[in-house]
C-alpha positions in Angstrom: 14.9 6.7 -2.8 14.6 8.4 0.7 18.3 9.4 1.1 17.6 12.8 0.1 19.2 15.2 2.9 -17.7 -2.7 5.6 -19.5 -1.4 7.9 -20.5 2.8 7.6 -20.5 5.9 9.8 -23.8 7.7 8.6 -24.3 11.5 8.7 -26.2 12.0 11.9 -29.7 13.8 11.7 -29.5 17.7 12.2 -25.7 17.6 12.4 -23.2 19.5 10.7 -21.6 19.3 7.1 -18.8 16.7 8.8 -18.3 13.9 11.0 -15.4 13.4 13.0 -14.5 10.2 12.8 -11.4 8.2 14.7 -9.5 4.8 14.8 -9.1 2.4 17.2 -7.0 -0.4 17.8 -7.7 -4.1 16.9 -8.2 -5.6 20.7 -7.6 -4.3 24.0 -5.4 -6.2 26.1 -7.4 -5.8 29.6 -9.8 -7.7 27.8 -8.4 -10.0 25.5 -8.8 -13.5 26.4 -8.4 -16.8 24.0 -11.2 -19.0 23.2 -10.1 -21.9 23.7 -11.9 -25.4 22.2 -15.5 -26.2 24.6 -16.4 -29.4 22.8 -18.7 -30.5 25.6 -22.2 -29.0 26.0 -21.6 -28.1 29.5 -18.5 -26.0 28.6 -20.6 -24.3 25.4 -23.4 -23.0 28.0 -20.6 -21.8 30.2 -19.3 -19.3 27.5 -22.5 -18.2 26.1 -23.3 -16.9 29.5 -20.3 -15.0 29.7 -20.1 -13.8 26.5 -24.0 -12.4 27.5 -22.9 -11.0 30.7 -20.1 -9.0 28.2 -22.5 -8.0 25.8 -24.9 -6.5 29.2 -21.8 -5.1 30.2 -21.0 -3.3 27.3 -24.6 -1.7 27.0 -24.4 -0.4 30.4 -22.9 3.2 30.4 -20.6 4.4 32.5 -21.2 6.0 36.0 -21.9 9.5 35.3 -20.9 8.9 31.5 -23.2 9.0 28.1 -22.6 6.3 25.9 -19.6 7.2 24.0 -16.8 5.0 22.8 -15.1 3.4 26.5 -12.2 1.1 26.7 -12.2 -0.9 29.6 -14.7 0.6 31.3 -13.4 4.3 31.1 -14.1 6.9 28.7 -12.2 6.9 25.6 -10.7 10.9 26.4 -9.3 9.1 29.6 -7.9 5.5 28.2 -4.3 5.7 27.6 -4.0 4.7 24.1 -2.0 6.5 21.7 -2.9 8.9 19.2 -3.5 8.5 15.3 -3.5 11.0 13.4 -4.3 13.6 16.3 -7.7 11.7 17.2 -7.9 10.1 20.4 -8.1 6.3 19.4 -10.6 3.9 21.4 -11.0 0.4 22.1 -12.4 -2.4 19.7 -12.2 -4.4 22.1 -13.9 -8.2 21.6 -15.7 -8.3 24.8 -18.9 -10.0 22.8 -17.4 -13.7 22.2 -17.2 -12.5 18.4 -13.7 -13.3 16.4 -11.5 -10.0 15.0 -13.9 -9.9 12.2 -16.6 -9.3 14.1 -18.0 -12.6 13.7 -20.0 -14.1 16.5 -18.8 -18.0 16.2 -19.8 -20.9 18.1 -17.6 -22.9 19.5 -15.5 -25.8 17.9 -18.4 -28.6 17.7 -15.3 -31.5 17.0 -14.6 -33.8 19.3 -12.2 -35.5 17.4 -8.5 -33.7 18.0 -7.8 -33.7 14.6 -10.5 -32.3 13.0 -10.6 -29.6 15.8 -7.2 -28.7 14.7 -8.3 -28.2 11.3 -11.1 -25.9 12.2 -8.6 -23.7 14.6 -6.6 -23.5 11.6 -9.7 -22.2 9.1 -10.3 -19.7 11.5 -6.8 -18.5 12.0 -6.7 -18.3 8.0 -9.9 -15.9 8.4 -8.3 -13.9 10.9 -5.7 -13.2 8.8 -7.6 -12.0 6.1 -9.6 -9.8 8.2 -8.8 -6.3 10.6 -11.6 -4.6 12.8 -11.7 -1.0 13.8 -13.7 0.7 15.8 -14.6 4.0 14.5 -16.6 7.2 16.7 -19.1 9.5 14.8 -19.7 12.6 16.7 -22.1 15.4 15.1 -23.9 17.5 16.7 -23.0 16.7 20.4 -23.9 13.0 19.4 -21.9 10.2 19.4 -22.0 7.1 17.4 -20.5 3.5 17.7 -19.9 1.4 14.3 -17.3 -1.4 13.6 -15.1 -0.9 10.4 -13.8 -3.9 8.7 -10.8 -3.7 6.8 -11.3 -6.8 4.4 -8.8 -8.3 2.2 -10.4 -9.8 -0.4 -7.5 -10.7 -2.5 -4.4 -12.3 -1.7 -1.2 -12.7 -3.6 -2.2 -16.7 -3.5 -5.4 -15.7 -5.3 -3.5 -15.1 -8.4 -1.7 -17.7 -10.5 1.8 -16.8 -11.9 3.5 -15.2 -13.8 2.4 -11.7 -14.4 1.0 -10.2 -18.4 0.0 -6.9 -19.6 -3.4 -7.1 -19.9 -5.0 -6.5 -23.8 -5.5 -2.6 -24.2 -2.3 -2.2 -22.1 -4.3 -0.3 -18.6 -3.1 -3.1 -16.0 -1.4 -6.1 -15.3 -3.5 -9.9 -15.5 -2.9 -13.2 -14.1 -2.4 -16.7 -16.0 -6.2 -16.5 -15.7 -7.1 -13.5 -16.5 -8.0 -11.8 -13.5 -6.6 -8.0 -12.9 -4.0 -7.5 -10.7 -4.4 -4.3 -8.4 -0.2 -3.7 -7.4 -0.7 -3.2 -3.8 3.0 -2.5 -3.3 5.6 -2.0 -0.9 9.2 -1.1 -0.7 11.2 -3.1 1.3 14.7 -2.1 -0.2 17.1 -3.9 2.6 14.8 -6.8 2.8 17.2 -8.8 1.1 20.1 -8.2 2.7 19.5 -7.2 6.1 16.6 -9.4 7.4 17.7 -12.8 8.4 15.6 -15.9 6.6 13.4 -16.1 10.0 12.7 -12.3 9.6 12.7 -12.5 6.1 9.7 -15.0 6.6 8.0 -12.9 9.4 7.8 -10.0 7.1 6.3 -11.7 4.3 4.1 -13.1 6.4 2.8 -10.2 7.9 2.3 -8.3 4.2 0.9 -11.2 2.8 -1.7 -11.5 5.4 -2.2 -8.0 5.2 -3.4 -8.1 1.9 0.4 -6.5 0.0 1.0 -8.7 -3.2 4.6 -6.9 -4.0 7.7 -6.0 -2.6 10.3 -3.8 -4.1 14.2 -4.8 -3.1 17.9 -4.0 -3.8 19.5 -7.6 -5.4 23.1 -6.0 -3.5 23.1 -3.0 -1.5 25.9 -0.3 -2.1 26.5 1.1 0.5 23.2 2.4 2.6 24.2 1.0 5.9 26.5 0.9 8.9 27.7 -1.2 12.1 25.6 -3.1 13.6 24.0 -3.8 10.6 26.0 -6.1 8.1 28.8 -3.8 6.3 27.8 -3.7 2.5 27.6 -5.1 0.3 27.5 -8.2 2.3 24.3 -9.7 3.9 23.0 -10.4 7.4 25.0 -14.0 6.4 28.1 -12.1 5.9 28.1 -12.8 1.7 29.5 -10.3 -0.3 28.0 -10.5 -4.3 31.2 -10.7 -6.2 34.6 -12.4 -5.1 36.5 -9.3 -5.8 34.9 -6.3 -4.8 32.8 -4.4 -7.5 34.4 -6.8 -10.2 30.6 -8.1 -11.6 32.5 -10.6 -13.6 33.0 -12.5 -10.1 29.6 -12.9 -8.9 29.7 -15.5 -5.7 27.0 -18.0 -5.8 26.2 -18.6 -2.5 24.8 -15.1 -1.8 22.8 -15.4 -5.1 21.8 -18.6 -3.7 20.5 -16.9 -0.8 18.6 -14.1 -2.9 16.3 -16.4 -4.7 16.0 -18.2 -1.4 14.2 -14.9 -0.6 12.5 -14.9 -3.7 11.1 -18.4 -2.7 10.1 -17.3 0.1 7.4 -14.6 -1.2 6.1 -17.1 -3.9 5.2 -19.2 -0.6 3.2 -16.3 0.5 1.6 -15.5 -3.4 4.4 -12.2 -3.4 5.5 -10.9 -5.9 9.7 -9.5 -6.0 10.3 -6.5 -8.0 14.1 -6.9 -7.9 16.6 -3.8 -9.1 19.7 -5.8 -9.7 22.3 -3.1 -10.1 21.0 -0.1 -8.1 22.4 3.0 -9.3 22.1 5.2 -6.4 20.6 8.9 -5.8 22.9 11.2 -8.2 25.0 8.5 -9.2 27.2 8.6 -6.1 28.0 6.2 -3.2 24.5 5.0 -2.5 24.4 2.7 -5.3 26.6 1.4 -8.4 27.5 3.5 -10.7 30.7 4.2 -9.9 31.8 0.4 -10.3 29.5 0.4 -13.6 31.5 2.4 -15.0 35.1 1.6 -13.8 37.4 -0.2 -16.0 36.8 -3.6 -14.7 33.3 -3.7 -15.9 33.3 -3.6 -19.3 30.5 -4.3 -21.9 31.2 -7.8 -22.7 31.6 -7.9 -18.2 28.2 -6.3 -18.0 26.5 -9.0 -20.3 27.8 -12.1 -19.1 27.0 -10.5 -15.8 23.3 -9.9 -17.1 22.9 -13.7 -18.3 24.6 -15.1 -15.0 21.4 -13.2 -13.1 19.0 -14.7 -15.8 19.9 -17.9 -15.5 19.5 -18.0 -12.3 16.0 -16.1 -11.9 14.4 -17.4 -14.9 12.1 -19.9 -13.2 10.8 -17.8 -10.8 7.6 -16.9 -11.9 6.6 -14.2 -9.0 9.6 -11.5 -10.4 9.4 -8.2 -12.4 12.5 -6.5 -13.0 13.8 -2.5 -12.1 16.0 -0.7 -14.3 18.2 2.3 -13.0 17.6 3.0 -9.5 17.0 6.9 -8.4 19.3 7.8 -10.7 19.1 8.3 -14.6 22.3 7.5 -16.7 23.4 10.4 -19.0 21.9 9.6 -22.6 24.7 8.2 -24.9 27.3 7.6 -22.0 29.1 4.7 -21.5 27.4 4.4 -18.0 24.1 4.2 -20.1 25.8 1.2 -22.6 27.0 -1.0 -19.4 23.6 -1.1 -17.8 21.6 -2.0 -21.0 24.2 -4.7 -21.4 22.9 -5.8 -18.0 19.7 -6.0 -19.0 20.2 -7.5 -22.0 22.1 -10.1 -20.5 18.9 -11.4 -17.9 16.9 -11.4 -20.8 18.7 -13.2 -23.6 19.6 -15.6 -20.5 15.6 -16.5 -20.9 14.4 -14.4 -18.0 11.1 -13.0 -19.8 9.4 -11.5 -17.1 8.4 -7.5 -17.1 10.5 -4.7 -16.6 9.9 -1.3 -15.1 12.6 1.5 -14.8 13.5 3.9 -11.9 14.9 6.8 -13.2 15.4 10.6 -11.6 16.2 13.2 -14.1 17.5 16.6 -12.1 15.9 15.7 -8.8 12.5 15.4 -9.8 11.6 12.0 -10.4 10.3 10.8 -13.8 8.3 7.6 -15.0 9.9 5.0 -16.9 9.7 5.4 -20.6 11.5 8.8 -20.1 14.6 7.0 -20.7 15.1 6.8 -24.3 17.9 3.9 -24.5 15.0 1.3 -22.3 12.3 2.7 -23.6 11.1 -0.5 -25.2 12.2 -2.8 -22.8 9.8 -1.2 -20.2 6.3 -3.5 -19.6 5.0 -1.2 -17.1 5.3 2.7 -16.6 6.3 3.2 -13.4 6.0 7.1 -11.6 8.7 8.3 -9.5 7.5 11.5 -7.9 7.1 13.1 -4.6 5.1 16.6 -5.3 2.5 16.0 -8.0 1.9 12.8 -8.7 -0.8 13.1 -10.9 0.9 15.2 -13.5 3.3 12.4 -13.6 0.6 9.8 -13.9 -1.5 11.8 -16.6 1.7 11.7 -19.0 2.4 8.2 -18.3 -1.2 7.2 -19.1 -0.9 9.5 -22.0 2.2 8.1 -23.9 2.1 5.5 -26.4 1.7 2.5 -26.4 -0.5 2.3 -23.4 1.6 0.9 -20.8 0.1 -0.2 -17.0 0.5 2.8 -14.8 1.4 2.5 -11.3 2.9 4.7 -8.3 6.7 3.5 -8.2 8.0 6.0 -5.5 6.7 8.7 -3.3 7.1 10.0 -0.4 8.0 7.8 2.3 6.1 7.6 6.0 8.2 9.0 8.3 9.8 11.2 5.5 9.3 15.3 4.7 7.0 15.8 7.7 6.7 19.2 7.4 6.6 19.8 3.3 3.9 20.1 0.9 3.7 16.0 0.4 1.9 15.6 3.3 -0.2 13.9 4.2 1.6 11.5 2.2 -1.1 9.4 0.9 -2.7 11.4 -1.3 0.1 10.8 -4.0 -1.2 7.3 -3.9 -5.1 8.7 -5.0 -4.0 10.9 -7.2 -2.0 8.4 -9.1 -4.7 6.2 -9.1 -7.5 8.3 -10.2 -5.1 9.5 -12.8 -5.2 6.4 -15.0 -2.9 4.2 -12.1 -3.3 0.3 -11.8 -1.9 0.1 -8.2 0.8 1.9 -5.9 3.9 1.1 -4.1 4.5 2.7 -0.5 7.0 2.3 1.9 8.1 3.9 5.3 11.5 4.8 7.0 12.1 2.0 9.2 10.3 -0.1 6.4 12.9 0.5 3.5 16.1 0.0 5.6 14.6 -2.9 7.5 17.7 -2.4 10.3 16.7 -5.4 12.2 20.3 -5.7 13.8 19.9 -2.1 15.3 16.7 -3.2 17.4 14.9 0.4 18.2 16.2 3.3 17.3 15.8 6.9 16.2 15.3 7.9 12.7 18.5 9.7 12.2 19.1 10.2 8.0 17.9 13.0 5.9 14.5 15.0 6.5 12.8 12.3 8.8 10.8 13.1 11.9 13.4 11.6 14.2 10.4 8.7 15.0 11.7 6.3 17.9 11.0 2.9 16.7 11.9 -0.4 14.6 10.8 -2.0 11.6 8.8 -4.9 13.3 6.6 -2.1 15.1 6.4 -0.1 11.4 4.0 -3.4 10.2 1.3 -1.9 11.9 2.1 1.8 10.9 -1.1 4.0 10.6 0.4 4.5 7.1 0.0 0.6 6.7 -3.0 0.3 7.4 -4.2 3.7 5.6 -2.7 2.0 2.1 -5.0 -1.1 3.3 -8.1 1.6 3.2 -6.4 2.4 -0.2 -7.0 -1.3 -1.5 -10.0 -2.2 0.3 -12.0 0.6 -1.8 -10.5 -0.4 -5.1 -10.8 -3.8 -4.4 -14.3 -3.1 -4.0 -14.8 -1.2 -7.2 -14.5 -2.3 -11.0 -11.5 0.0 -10.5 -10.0 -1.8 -13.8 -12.5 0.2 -16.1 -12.1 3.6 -14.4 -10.3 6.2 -16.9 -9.2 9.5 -16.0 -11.1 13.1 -16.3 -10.4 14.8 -19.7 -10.1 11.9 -21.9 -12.4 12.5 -24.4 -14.5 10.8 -25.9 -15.1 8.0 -23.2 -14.8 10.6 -20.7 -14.5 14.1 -21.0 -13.2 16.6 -18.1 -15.4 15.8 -14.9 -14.9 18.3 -12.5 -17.0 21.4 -13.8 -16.4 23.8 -10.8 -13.9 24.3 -8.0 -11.0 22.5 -9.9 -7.6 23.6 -7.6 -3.9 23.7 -8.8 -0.8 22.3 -7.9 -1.5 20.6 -4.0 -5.5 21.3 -4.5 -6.0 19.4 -7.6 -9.1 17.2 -7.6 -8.8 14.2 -9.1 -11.7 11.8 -11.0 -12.4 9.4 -13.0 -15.3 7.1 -14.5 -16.1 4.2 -16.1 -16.7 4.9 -19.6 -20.4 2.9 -19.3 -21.2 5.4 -16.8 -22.3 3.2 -13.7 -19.6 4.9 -11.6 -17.3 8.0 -10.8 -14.8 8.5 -8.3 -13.2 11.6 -6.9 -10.1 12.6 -4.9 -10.8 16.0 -2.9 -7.2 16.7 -1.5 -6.5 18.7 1.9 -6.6 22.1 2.1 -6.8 22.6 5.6 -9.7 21.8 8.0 -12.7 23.3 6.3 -15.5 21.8 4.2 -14.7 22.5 0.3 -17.1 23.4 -2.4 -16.7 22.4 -5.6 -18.9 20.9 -9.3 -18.8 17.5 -11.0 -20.2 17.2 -14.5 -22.7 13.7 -13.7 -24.7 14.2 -17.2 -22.6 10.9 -18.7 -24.1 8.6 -16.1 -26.3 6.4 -17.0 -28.7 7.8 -14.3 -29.4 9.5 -11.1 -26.3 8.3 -8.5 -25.8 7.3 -4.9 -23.1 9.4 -3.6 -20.8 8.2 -0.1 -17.7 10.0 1.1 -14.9 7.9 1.8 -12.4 8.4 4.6 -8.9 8.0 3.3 -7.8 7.6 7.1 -10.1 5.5 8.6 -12.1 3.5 5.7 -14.9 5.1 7.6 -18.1 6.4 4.8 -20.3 9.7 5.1 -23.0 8.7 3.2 -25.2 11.4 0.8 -29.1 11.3 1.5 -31.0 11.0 -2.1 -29.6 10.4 -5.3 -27.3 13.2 -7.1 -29.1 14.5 -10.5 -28.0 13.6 -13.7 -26.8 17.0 -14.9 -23.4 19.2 -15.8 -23.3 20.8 -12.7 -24.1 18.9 -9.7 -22.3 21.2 -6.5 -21.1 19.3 -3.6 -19.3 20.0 -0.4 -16.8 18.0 1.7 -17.5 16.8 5.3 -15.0 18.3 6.2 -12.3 17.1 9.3 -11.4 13.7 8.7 -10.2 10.7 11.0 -6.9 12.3 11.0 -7.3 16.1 11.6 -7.0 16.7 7.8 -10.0 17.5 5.2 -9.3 15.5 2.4 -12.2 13.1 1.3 -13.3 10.1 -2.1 -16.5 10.8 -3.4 -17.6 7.9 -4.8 -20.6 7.8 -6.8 -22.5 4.6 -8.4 -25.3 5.1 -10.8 -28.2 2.4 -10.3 -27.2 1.1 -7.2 -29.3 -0.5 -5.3 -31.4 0.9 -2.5 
């Protein structure tokens, strides 16, 4: 908890080992223009000549300019849009006629008012689904222009609810089936400080986005002030109990309102991992401890406290449950007792769905079958650390019974911006190429979700002091660099993939080059051998050398490089042998200024 103080960029010919590659934004707003219904033939010719004379403009250079990436007109070094990642971004803008997937569409061919309405609303619906960026290749003093589209490709309406363990215990299935990649975020004040209408923007917006689960407080301690409302009451001004920290006085109507919020994300195929007592970082005023273990809330309290919450979230089929909460109860205390008795209470009530568990032990995270007292209870082994992640994720993946693994806390955007855990998102590839079956992220402005302060500056803890609010935070870079995170898994049999070093299906894969601590490379493969995937973490700017062992695939291998910052590839010319000791270097600088890089490599794959 942060309250501690499609399309490829190739090599180019003759260049060198890297490609810089940047990000631009989705439209430009000097050219953006609707397109608006042209049933009639006359008003179809009239945009397909002017959606030619923007495609001649396009093509025409500059005055005095090469053919680099312009927006409006102007080079991209002299636009004024802002920075990502230290790269100068550019303009995607859709000056062609084509849709923001890049889709060149004709336009609406119904006459009828209805059935034009129907097709404005298909094509919103594939809008939704769909992101473009623009990315700029520039090797060797040359410069090349390639669309990047961020696809989602599953939604949390794709999945029909509730959640299972899948068989062999690796990751979580639908009703039908299907794996279920946790694409994750943590939304802690969602709950209680968004209004319903903001509440349904935000769901909206992560739904669309791809995000299939959001991680809330069910009350919140004590985490903000004035203007926002004073806890632990909501934006509604409902406090949880009738008398204050007394759990044996729950008030319905702002339990009412909490599965309202629940409802809310089933409308939108999301699924609520809900922490119903939070027990705050240390155990002190952040979260509830301290009334957990006053004299009002006994055993017996903490139960019928436990059923009342069942009872009323039994139904809802898009819930998994947290234990704990940043904070893990000393073994055998009555703390401990009290808080089992709560989640013994929502289950015996006939609340069945999964749990997970939260727990820090001495300030350095944990994952959630390290607490003895729950360790049955937990369904899914969640990882709750911010320095190496994949240490965390290799023991969860290694402790019995196999239990899904998945990134439960790390650190935050906006958090730590000048420790070791940056850049931050390579906690979420290291889990997942550690035997993970999805992540959780979250960002500053994200977690609180202050909507009654407007903008503001990050003032709490070790936070970069950002100047904004969480409505801007949807389109984050880190947002959309955990959307590069599920488009390549989504893409992948990623279910199958197990870990380097798990012998005999798949023995250690990096033969050369391996790094500790920050450094370490992380693999893994599918035990058939059609595919290997490896996480080269930065080190600095400069290309880095290293071995895999490729003699278990099932053949020679087409290699890529994937850009964790962009979702821009580097692809390898030839195939890589089948042998030990196959060397391989880096490209290099990434998108955002840093040099860490996937290999992924697929045996068999088609030319």
């Amino acid at each position: 908890m942060p309250v501690r103080p499609a399309a490829a960029v190739p090599r180019q010919p003759g260049g060198s080992d890297g490609a810089r590659i940047t990000r631009g934004r989705a439209c430009c707003p000097r050219f953006r223009f609707r397109r608006r219904h042209a049933c009639g033939s006359a008003a179809r010719r009239r945009l397909r000549r002017r959606m030619a004379w923007r495609r001649r403009r396009e093509a025409r250079p500059a005055r005095g300019q090469d053919r680099g990436v312009r927006c409006g007109g102007r080079p991209a070094q002299e636009n004024g849009s802002r920075r990502h990642g230290g790269s100068r971004a550019s303009c995607g803008g859709r000056r062609d006629g084509s849709d923001r997937a890049g889709r060149h569409r004709a336009p609406c061919r119904y006459r009828d008012r209805g059935a034009a309405e129907l097709c404005r609303r298909r094509r919103a619906d594939a809008l939704a689904r769909t992101r473009r960026r623009t990315l700029a290749a520039t090797a060797a003093g040359q410069t090349d222009r390639r669309s990047v589209q961020i696809v989602v490709r599953t939604h949390g309406r794709s999945y029909e609810y509730p959640l299972r363990v899948a068989p062999g215990g690796r990751h979580l299935i639908d009703q039908r089936g299907r794996p279920f990649l946790i694409k994750g975020e943590t939304a802690w004040l969602a709950l209680v400080n968004l209004t319903p209408e903001e509440q349904e923007r935000y769901l909206a917006d992560r739904s669309a986005k791809g995000f299939n689960l959001v991680e809330v407080m069910l009350i919140n301690h004590d985490y903000t002030s004035s203007p926002n409302p004073a806890p632990p009451a909501n934006r509604a001004g409902e406090r949880p109990f009738l008398t204050p920290g007394d759990f044996s006085t729950p008030d319905d109507a702002y339990f009412d309102r909490a599965a309202g919020f629940v409802d809310r994300a089933a409308a939108h195929g999301v699924v609520v991992l809900i922490a119903p007592t939070y027990l705050g970082f240390d155990g002190e005023r952040e979260g509830w401890w301290k009334e957990l273990t006053a004299p009002a809330n006994t055993r017996p309290g903490c139960a019928a406290f436990g059923r009342y919450l069942g009872a009323r979230f039994k139904g809802k089929k898009n819930v998994l449950w947290l234990a704990g909460g940043d904070f893990a109860p000393p073994a055998g205390s009555e703390g401990e007792a009290r808080h089992w008795e709560i989640v013994r209470g929502i289950r015996e009530a006939g609340a069945s769905q999964p749990w997970t568990g939260h727990w820090n032990f001495d300030h350095q995270g944990g994952i959630s079958t390290d607490q003895a007292r729950f360790r049955e209870t937990m369904a899914l082994n969640g990882v709750y650390q911010y320095a190496n992640a994949y240490r965390y994720a290799s023991r969860a993946y290694d402790s019995q019974p196999a239990k899904p693994v998945f990134l439960l806390e790390s650190t935050y955007e906006h958090e730590h911006p000048r420790s070791d855990t940056q850049p931050f998102r390579k906690a979420w590839w290291w889990t997942m190429l550690s035997g993970g079956s999805g992540v959780l992220w979250s960002n500053a402005f994200l977690w609180l979700t202050e909507s009654a302060r407007g903008t503001y500056r990050l003032d709490y803890g070790d936070v970069d002091h950002a100047v904004s609010s969480w409505a801007a935070e949807l389109e984050s870079p880190g947002t959309f660099e955990a959307l590069h995170l599920h488009a390549l898994f989504e893409g992948l049999p990623w279910d199958r993939l197990v870990p380097s070093g798990r012998a005999p299906a798949v023995p250690s894969l990096v033969a050369s080059g391996q790094g500790r601590g920050q450094k370490h490379i992380a693999a893994a493969a599918t035990p058939e051998g059609d595919l290997l995937v490896a996480y080269v973490p930065p080190t600095g700017t400069r290309p880095r050398s290293f071995a895999l062992d490729l003699s278990r695939m099932r053949g020679a291998g087409r290699a890529r490089w994937y850009d964790p910052s962009t979702g821009g590839w580097v692809y390898i010319s030839g195939t890589l042998p089948h042998s030990a000791a196959v060397e391989l270097e880096t490209p290099g600088t990434n998108g955002a200024g840093a040099n860490d890089w996937i290999l992924v490599v697929e045996a068999g794959a088609p030319d």
